[in-house]
N, C-alpha and C positions, 0 to 999 in steps of 0.2 A: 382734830382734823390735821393736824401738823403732822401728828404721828403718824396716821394713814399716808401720806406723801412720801414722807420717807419712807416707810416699808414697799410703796411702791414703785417709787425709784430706786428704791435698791435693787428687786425683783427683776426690774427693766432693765440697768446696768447689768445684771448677772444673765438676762439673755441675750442683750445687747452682746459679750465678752463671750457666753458659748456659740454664739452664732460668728462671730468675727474667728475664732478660734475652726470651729469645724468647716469655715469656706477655703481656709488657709491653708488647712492639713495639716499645722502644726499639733498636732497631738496622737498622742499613741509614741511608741517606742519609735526610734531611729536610731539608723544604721544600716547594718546589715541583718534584717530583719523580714522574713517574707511568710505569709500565711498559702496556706494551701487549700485552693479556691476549686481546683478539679482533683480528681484522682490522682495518689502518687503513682508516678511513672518506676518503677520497680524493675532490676534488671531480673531479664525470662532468660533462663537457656533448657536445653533438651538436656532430662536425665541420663546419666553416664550410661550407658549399658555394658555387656561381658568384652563388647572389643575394644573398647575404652582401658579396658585393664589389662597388663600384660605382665604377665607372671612367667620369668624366664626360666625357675625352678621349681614345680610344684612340691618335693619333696622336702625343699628348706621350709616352705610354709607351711605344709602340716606339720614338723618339727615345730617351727614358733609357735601352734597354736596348739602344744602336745604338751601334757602334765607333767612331762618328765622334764620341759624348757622351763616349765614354771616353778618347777622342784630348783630344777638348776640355777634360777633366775634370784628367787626368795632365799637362798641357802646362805646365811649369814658367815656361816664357818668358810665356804666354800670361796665366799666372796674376798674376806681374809685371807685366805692361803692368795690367791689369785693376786693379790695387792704385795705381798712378799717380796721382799729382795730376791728371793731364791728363785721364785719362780717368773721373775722381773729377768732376771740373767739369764733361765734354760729361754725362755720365749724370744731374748734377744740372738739368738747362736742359730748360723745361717743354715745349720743342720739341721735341727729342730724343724726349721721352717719347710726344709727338702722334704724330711719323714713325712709331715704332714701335709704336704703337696702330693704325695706320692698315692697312688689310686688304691692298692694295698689299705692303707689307713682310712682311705675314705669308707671302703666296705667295711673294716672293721668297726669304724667310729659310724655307722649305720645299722650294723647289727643290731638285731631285738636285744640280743643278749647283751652288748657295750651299754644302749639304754636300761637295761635293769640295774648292772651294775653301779651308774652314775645318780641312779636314784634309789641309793639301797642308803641309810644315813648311816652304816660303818666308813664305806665309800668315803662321807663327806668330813668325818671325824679322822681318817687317815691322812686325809688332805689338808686339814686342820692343823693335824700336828706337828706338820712341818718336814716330819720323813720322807715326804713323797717325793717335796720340793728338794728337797736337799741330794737326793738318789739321783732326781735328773738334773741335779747338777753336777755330779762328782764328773770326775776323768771317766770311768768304764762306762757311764751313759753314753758319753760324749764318743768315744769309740764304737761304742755300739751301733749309733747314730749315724755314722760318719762311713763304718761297714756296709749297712745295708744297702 
């Protein structure tokens, strides 16, 4: 009979302690802690549409999305020569930057035919080997450049 008491008192203390516990609220995690009782509130906005977007040169974008930018882009050789001292110095020379401002270049460097050339992989092996660079950088480039 002893032992029944105590089991029973124990029983009664441990509801006694959940019950004094869950009137308190002390239990469950604290802090900054919060459960989500209704729907989350989710930011809405309206799909972009075509005026949303403004594209101030369509011909530079099909270029970027053209196999011949992606030849250009991937070209490991090409990527090298372009990293060059030699051709670090022709890109820095304020002629250089004139020719290629100049509208003349722009047509050429648009041409079908400029594009075939820049994706022909001789092309990219000449540029490679450091000849090219080294050509637009001598004195008679620089003249030449400075001419036109």
């Amino acid at each position: 009979m002893k032992m029944r008491n105590v089991i029973l008192f124990g029983a009664l203390a441990a509801v006694a302690i959940v019950a004094v516990v869950m009137l308190r609220g002390n239990y469950g995690a604290s802090g900054n802690v919060a459960g989500t009782i209704g729907g989350a509130n989710r930011y809405q906005s309206s799909q972009i549409t075509d005026n949303d977007v403004a594209l101030k040169d369509p011909q530079v974008q099909a270029f970027l999305q053209s196999d011949t930018f992606h030849r250009i882009q991937t070209d490991k050789d090409l990527a090298r020569a372009i990293a060059s001292p030699d051709f670090a110095r022709v890109a820095a020379d304020p002629n250089f930057a004139k020719m290629l401002a100049s509208p003349d270049m722009a047509r050429a460097l648009a041409s079908p035919d400029m594009a075939r050339v820049i994706a022909d992989p001789s092309f990219a092996r000449v540029v490679a080997s450091g000849d090219l660079a080294r050509s637009l950088a001598s004195a008679d480039f620089a003249r030449l450049v400075a001419s036109a």
